[in-house]
Every structure is written in structure tokens, then in C-alpha cells.
N, CA, C and O atoms as a GROMACS GRO file, in nm:
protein
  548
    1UNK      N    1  11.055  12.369  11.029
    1UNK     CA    2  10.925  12.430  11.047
    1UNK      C    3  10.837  12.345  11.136
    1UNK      O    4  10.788  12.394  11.237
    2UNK      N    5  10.818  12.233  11.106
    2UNK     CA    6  10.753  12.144  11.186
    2UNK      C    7  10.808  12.139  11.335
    2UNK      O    8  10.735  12.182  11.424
    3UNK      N    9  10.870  12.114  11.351
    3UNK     CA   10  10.981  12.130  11.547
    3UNK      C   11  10.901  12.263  11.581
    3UNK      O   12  10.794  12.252  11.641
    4UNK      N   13  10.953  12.398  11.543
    4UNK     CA   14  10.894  12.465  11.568
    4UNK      C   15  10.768  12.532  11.574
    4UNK      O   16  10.743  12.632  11.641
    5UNK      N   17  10.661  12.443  11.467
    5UNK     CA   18  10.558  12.453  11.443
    5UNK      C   19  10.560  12.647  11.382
    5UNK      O   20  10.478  12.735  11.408
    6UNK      N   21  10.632  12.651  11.335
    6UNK     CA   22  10.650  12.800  11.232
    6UNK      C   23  10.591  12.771  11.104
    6UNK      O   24  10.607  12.682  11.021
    7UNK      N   25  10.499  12.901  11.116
    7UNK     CA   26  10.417  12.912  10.987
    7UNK      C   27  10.437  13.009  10.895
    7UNK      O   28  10.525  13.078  10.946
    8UNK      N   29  10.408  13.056  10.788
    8UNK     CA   30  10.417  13.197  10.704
    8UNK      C   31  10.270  13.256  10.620
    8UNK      O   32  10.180  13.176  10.595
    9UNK      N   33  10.266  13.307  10.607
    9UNK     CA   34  10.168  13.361  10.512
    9UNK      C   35  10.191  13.375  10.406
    9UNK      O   36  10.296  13.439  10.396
   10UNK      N   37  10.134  13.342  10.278
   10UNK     CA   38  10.150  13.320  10.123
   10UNK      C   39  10.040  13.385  10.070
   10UNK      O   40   9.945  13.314  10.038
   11UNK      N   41  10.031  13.525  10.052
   11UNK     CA   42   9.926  13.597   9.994
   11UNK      C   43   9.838  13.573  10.142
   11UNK      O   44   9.862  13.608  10.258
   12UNK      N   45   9.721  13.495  10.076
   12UNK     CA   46   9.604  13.474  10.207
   12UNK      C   47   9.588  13.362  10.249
   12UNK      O   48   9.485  13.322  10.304
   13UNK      N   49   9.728  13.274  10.222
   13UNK     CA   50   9.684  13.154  10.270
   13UNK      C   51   9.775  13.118  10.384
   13UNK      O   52   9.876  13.189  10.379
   14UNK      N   53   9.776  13.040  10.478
   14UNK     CA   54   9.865  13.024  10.584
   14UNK      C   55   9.927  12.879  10.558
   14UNK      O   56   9.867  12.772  10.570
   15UNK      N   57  10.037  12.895  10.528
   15UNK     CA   58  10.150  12.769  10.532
   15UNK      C   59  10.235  12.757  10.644
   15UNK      O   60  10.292  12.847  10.706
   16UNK      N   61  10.236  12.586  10.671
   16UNK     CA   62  10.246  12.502  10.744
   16UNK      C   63  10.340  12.391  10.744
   16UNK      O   64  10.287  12.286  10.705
   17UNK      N   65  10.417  12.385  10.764
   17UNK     CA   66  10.488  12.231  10.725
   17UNK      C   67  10.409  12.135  10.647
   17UNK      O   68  10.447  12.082  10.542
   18UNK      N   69  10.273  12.112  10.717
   18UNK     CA   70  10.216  11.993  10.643
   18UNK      C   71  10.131  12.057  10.508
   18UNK      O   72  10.059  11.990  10.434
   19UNK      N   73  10.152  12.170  10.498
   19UNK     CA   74  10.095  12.250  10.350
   19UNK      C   75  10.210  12.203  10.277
   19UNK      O   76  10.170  12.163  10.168
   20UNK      N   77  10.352  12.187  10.290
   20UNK     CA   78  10.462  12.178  10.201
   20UNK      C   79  10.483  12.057  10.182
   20UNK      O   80  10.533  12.036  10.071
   21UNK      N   81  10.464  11.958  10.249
   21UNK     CA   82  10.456  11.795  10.226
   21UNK      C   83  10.368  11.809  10.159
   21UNK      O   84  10.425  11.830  10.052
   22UNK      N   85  10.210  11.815  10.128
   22UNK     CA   86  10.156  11.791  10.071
   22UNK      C   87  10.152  11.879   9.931
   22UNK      O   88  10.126  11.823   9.825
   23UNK      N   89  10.174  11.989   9.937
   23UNK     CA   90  10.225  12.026   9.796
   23UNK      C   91  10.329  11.970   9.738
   23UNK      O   92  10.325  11.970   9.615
   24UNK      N   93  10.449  11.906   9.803
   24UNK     CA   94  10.533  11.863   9.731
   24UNK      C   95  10.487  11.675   9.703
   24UNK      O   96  10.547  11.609   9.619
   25UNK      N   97  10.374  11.617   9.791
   25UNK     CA   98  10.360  11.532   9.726
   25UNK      C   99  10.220  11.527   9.609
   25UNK      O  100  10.180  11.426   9.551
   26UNK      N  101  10.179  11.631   9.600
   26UNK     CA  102  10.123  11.604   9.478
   26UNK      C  103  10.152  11.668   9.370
   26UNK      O  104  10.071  11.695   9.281
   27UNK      N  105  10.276  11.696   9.370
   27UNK     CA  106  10.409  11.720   9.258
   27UNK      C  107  10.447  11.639   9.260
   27UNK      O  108  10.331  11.618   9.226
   28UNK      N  109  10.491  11.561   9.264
   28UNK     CA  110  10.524  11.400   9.255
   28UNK      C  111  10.418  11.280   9.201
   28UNK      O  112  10.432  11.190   9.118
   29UNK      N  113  10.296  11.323   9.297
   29UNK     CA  114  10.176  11.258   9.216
   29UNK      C  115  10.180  11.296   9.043
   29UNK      O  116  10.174  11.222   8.945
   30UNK      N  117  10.189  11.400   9.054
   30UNK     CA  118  10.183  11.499   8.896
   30UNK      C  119  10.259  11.419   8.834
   30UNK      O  120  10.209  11.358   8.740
   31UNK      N  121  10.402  11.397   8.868
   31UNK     CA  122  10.507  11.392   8.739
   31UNK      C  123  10.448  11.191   8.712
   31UNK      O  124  10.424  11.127   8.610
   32UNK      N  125  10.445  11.156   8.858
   32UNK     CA  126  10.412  11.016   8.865
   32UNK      C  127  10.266  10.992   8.740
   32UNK      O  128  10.272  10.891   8.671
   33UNK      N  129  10.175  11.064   8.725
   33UNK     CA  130  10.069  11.047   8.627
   33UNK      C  131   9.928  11.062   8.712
   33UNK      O  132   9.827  11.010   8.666
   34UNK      N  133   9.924  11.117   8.807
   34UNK     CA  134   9.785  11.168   8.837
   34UNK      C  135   9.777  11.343   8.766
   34UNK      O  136   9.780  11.458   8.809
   35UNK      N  137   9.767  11.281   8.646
   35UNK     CA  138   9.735  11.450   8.579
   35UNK      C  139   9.673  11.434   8.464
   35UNK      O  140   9.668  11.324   8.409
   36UNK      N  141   9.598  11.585   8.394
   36UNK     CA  142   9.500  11.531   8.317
   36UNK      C  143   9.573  11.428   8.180
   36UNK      O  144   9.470  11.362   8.170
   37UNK      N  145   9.623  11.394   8.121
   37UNK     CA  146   9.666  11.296   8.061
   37UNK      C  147   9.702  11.154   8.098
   37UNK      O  148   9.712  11.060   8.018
   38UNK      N  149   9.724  11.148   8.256
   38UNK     CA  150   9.712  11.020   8.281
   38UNK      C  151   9.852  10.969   8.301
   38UNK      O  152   9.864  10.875   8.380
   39UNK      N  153   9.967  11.019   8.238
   39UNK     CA  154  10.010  11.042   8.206
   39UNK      C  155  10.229  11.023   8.300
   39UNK      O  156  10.302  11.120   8.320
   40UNK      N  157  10.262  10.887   8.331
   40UNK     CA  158  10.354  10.948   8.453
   40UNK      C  159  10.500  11.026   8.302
   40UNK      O  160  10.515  10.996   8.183
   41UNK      N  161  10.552  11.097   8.365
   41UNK     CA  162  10.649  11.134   8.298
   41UNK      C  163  10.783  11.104   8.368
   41UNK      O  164  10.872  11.189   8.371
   42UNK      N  165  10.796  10.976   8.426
   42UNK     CA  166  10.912  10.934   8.439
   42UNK      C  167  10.911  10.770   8.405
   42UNK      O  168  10.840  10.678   8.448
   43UNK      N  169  11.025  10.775   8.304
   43UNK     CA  170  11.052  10.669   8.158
   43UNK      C  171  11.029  10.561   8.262
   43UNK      O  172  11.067  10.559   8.379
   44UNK      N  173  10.927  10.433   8.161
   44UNK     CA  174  10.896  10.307   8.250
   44UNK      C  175  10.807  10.305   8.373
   44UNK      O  176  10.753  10.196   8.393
   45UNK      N  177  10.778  10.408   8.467
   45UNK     CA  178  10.700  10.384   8.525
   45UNK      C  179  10.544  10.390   8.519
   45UNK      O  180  10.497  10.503   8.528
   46UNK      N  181  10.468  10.301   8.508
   46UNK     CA  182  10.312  10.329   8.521
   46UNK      C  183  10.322  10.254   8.365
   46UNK      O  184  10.424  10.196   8.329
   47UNK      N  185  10.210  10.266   8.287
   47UNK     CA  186  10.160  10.209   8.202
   47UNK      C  187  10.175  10.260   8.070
   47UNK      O  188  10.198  10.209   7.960
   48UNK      N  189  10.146  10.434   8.132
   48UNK     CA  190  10.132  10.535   8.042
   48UNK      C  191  10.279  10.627   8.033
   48UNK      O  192  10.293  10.700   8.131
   49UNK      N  193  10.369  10.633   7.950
   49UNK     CA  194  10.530  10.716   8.022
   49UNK      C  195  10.544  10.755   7.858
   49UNK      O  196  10.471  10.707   7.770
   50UNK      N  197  10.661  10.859   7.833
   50UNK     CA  198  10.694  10.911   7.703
   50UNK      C  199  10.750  10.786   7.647
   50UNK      O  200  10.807  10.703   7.717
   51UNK      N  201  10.731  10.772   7.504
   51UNK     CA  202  10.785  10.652   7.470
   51UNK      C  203  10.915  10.713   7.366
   51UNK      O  204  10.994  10.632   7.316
   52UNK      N  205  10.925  10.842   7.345
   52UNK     CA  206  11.005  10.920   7.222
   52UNK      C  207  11.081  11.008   7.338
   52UNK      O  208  11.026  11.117   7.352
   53UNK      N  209  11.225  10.981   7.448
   53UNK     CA  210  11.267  11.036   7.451
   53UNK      C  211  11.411  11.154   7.408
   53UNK      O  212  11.523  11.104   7.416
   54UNK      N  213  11.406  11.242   7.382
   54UNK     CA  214  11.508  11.298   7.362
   54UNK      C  215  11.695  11.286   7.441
   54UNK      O  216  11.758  11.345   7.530
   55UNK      N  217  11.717  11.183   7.351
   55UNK     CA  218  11.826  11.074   7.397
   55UNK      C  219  11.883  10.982   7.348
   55UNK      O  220  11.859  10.862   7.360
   56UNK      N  221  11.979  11.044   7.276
   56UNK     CA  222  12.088  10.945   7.208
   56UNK      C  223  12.075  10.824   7.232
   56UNK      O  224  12.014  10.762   7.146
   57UNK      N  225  12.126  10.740   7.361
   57UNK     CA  226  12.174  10.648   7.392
   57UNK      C  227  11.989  10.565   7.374
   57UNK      O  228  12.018  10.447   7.353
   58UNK      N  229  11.927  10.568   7.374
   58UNK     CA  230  11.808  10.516   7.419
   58UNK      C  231  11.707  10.530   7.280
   58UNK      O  232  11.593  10.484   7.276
   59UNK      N  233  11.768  10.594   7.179
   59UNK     CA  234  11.697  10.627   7.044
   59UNK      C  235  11.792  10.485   6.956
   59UNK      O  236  11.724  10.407   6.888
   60UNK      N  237  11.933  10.465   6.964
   60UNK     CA  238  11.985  10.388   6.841
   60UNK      C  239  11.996  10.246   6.893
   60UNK      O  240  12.019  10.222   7.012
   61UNK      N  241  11.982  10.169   6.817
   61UNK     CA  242  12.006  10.030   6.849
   61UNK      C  243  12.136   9.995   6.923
   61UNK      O  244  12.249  10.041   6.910
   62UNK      N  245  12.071   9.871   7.030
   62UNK     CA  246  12.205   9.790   7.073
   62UNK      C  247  12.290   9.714   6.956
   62UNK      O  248  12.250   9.660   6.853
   63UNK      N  249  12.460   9.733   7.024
   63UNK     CA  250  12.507   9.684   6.906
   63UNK      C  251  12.466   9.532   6.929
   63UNK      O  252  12.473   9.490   6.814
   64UNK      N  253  12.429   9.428   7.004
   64UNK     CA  254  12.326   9.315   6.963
   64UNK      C  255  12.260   9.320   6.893
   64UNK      O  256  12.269   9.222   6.819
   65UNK      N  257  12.144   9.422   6.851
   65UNK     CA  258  12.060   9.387   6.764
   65UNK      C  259  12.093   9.489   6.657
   65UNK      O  260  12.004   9.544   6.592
   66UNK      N  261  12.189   9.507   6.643
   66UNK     CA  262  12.238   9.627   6.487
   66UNK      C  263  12.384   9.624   6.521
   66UNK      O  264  12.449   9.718   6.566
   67UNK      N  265  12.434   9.482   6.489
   67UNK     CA  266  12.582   9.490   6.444
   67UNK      C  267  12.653   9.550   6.372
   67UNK      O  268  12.769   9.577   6.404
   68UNK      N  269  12.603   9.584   6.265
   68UNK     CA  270  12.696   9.654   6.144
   68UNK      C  271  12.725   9.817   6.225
   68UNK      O  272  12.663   9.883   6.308
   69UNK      N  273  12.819   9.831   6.169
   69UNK     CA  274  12.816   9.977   6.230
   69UNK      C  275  12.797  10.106   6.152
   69UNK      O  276  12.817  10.126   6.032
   70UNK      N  277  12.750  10.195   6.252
   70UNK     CA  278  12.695  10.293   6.161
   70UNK      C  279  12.784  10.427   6.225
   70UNK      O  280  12.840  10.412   6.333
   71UNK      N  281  12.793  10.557   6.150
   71UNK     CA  282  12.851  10.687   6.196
   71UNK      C  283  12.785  10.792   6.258
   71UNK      O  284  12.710  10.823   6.166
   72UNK      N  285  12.763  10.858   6.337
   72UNK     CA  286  12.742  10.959   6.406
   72UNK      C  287  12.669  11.030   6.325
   72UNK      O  288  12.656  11.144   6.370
   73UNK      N  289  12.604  11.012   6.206
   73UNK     CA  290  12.519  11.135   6.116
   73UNK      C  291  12.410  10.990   6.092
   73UNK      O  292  12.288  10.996   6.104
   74UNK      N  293  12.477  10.882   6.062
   74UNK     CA  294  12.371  10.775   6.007
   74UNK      C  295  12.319  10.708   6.181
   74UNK      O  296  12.263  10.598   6.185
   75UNK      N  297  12.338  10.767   6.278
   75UNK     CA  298  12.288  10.723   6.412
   75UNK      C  299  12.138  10.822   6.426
   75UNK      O  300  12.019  10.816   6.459
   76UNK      N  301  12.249  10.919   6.370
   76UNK     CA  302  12.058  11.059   6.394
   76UNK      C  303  11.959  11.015   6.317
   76UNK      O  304  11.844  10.996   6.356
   77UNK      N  305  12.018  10.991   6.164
   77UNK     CA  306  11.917  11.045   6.017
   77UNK      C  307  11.845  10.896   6.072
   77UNK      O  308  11.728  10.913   6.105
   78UNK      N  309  11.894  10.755   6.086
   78UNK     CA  310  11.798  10.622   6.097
   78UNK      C  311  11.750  10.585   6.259
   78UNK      O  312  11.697  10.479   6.291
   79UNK      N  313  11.777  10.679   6.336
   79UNK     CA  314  11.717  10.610   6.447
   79UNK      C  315  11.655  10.772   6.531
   79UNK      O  316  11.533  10.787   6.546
   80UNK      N  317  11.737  10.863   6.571
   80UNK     CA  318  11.673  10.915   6.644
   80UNK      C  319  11.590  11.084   6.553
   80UNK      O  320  11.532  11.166   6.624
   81UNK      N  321  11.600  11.099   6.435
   81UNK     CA  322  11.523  11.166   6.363
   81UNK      C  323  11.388  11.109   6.304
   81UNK      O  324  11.345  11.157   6.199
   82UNK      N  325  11.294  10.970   6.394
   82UNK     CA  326  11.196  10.878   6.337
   82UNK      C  327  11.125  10.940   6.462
   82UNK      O  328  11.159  10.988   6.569
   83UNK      N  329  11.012  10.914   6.398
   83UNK     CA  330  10.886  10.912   6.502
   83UNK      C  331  10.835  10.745   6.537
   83UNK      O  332  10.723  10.696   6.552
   84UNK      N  333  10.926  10.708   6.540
   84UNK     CA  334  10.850  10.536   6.625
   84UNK      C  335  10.920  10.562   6.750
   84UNK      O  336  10.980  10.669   6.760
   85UNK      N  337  10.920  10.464   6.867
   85UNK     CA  338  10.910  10.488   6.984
   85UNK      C  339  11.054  10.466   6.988
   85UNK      O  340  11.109  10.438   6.881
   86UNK      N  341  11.129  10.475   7.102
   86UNK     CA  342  11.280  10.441   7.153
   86UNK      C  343  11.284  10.302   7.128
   86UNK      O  344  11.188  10.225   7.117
   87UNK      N  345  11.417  10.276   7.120
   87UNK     CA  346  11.454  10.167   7.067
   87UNK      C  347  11.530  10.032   7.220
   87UNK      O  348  11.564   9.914   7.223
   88UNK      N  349  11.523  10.168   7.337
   88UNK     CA  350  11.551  10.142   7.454
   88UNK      C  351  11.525  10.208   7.557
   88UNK      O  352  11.585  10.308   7.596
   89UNK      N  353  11.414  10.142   7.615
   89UNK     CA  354  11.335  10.248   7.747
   89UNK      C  355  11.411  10.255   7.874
   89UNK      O  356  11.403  10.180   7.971
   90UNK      N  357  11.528  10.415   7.845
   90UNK     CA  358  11.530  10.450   7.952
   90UNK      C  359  11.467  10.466   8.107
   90UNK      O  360  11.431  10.574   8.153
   91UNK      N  361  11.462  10.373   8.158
   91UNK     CA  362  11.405  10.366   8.296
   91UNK      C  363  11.445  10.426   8.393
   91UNK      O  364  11.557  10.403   8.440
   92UNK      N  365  11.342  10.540   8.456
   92UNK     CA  366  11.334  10.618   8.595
   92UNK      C  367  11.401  10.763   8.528
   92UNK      O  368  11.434  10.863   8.591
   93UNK      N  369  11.411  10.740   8.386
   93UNK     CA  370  11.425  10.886   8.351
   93UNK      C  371  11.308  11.042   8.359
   93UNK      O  372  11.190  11.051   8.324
   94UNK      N  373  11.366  11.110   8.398
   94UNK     CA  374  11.251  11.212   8.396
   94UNK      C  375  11.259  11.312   8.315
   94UNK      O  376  11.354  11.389   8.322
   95UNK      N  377  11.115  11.333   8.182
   95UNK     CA  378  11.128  11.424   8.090
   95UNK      C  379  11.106  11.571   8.147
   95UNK      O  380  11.086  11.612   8.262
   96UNK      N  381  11.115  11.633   8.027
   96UNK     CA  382  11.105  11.790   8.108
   96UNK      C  383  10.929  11.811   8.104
   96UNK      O  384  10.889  11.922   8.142
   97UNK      N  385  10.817  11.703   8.056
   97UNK     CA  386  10.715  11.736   8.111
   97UNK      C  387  10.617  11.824   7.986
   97UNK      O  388  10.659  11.881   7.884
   98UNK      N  389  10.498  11.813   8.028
   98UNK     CA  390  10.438  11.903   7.962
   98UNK      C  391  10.444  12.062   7.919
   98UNK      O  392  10.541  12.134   7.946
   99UNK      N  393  10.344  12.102   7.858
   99UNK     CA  394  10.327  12.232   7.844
   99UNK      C  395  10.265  12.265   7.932
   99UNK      O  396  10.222  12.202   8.029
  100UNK      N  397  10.250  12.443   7.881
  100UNK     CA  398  10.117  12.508   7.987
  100UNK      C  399   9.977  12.451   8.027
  100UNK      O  400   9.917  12.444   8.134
  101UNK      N  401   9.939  12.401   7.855
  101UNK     CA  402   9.825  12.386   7.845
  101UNK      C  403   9.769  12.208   7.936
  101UNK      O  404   9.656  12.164   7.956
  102UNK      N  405   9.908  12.148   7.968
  102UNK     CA  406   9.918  11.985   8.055
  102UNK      C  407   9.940  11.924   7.866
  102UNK      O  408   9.915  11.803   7.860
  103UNK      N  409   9.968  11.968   7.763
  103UNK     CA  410   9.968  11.887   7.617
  103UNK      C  411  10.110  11.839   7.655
  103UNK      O  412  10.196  11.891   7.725
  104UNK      N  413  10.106  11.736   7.594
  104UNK     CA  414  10.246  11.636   7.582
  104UNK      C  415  10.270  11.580   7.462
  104UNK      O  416  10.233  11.466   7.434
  105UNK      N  417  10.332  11.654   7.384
  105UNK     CA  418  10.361  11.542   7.208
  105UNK      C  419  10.402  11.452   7.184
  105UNK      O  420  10.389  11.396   7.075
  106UNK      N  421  10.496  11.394   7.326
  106UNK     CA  422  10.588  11.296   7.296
  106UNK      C  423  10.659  11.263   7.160
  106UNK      O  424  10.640  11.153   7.108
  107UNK      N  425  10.752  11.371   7.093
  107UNK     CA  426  10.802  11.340   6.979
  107UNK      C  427  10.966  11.437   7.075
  107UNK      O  428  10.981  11.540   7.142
  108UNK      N  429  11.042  11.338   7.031
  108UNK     CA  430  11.214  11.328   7.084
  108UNK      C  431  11.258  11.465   6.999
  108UNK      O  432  11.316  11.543   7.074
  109UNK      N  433  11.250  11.502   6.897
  109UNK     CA  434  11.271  11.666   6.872
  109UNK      C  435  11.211  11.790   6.908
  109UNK      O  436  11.224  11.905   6.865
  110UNK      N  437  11.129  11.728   7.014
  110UNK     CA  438  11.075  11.871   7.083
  110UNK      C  439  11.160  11.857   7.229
  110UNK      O  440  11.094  11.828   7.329
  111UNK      N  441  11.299  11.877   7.240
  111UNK     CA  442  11.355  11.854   7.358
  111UNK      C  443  11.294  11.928   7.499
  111UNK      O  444  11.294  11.871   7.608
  112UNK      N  445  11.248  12.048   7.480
  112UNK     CA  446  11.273  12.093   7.583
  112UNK      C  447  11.120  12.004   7.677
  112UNK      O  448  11.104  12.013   7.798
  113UNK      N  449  11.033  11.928   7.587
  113UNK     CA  450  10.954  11.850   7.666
  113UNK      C  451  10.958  11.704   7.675
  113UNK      O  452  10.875  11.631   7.727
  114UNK      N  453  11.086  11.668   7.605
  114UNK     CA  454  11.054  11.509   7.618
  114UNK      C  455  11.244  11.459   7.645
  114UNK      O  456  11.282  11.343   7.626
  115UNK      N  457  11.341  11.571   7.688
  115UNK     CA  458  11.492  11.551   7.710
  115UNK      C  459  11.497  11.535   7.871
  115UNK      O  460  11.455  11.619   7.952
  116UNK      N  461  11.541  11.441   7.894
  116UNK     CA  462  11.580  11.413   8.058
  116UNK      C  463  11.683  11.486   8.132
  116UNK      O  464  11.790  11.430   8.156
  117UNK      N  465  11.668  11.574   8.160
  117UNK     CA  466  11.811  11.673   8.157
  117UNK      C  467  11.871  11.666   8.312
  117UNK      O  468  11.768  11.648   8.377
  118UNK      N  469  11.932  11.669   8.364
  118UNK     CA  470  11.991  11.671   8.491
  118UNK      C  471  11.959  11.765   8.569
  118UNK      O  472  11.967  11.742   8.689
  119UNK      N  473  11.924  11.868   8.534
  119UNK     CA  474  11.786  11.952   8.645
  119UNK      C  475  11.676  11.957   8.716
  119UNK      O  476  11.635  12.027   8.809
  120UNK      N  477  11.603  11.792   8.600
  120UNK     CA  478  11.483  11.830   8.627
  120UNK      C  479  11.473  11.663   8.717
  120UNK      O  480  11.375  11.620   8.778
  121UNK      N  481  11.587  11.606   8.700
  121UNK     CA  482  11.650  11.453   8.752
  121UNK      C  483  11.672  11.476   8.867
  121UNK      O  484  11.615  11.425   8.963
  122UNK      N  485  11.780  11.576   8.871
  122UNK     CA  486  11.840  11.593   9.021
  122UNK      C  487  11.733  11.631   9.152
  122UNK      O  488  11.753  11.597   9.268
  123UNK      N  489  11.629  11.702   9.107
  123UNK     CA  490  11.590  11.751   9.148
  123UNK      C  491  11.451  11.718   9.239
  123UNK      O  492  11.390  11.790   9.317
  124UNK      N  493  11.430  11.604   9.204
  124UNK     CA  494  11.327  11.534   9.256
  124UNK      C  495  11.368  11.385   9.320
  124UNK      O  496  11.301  11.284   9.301
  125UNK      N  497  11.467  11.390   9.384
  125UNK     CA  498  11.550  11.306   9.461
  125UNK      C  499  11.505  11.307   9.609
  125UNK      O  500  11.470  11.220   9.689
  126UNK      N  501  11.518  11.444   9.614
  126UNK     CA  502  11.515  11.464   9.782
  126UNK      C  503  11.343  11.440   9.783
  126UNK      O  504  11.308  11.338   9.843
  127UNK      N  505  11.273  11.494   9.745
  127UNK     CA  506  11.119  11.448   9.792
  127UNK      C  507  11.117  11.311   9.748
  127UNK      O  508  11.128  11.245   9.851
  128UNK      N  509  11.109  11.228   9.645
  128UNK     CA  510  11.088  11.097   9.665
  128UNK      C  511  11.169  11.030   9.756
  128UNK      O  512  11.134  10.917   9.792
  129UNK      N  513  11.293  11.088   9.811
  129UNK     CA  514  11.377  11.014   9.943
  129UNK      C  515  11.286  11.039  10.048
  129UNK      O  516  11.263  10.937  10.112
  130UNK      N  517  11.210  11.169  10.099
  130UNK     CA  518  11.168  11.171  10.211
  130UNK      C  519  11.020  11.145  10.162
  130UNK      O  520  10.946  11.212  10.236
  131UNK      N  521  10.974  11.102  10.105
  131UNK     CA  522  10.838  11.065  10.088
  131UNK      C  523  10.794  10.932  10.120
  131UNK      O  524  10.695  10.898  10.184
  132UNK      N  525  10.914  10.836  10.046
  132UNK     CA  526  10.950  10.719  10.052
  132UNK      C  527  10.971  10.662  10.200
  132UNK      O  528  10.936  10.554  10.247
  133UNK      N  529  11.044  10.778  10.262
  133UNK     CA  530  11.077  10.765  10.410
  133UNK      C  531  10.949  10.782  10.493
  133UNK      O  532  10.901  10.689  10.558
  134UNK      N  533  10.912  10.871  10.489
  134UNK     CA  534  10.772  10.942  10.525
  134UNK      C  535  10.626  10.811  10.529
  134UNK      O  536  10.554  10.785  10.626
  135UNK      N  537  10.622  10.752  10.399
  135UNK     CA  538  10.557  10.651  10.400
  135UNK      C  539  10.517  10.502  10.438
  135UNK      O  540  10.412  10.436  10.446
  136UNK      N  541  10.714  10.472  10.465
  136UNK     CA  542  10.738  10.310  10.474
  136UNK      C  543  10.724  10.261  10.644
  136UNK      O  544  10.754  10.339  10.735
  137UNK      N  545  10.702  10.200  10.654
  137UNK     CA  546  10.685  10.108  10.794
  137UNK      C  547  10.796  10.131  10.875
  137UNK      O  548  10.806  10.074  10.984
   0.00000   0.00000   0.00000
């Protein structure tokens, strides 16, 4: 679009190449935490990130610090059926995000807002690649 400087019409608004960079970077701003909660929703980054994600590996203890071993029912019922935070912060994970309303519960049994799923991962690759690109020296 840009080479050609080709535009479209969207209802009444006229889009532009640089309408789609910038919508797609403040979708990124969004997930990053410029939103009303403050809020980034990808695990570890910023200050503010889900601390209860929906995620096995990142809910039960390392076997370092919980040697004894436990079974596949006593992994759910003592570690990831609790409301205290992860026991291992998945980093650069991305939850599935708020609601309608921008509410975020951060509790790991409400999957469909706090599970890192490979849709919503994969999918925000290519704009932080070309954003990243877009930005650097």
C-alpha cells in the first residue's frame, strides 16, 4: 500500500498505510499496558502483568524447590486451583486479555482471559518484528 500509495475507504474514513501502522501500533501499545488498567498483558513485562496465569508449567513448583513428588491431581488441587500468584513467571507470555468492559480478574481459572494460547502468541510477532524494525536506528 505504501509503494503504491493505495488507499481504501472504511465506512467514512479514508485508510492509508500510515492509518494501519498506527492502528496496529497502538494495539501493541494496548496489550503492552497503555490501557485503562495500566495494565501490560504480556507475562513480565512492565511493572503491572497477570500474575495468575492459566498454565500448568508456571502454576506448580520447580522440582528444586518441591522435591518430593507429587501426581497429576495433587499438581492441580495444591498449586494451580489457589488464588496466590504463579509460582513461575512465564516471561513474554501473552494472555488472552481483558473483557469488553477493559476488566481483568487475573484469576488462572478464568482461562479464556488469563491462558496464553498460541493464537493470540503467534499472532503478534509480525507487528512487534516490524515495529521493532520500523523504530531502531
Amino acid at each position: 500500500m505504501s509503494a503504491s500509495k493505495y488507499t481504501f475507504n472504511c465506512g467514512n474514513v479514508r485508510v492509508s498505510s500510515s492509518t494501519l501502522r498506527n492502528l496496529a501500533k497502538q494495539q501493541v501499545d494496548y496489550i503492552l499496558g497503555e490501557n485503562p488498567l495500566k495494565m501490560s498483558y504480556m507475562v513480565g513485562f512492565g511493572a503491572n502483568f497477570p500474575k495468575r496465569v492459566h498454565h500448568r508449567g508456571s502454576s506448580i513448583p520447580s522440582k528444586a524447590s518441591h522435591p518430593q513428588a507429587f501426581g497429576c491431581d495433587n499438581g492441580f488441587q495444591s498449586f494451580f486451583y489457589t488464588s496466590n500468584p504463579n509460582l513461575n513467571t512465564l516471561i513474554g507470555a501473552i494472555v488472552g486479555g481483558p473483557n469488553q468492559n477493559d476488566g481483568f480478574p487475573d484469576d488462572r481459572t478464568n482461562y479464556s482471559h488469563s491462558e496464553p494460547a498460541t493464537y493470540i502468541n503467534a499472532a503478534i510477532v509480525g507487528p512487534l518484528a516490524y515495529l521493532a524494525g520500523s523504530y531502531s536506528s
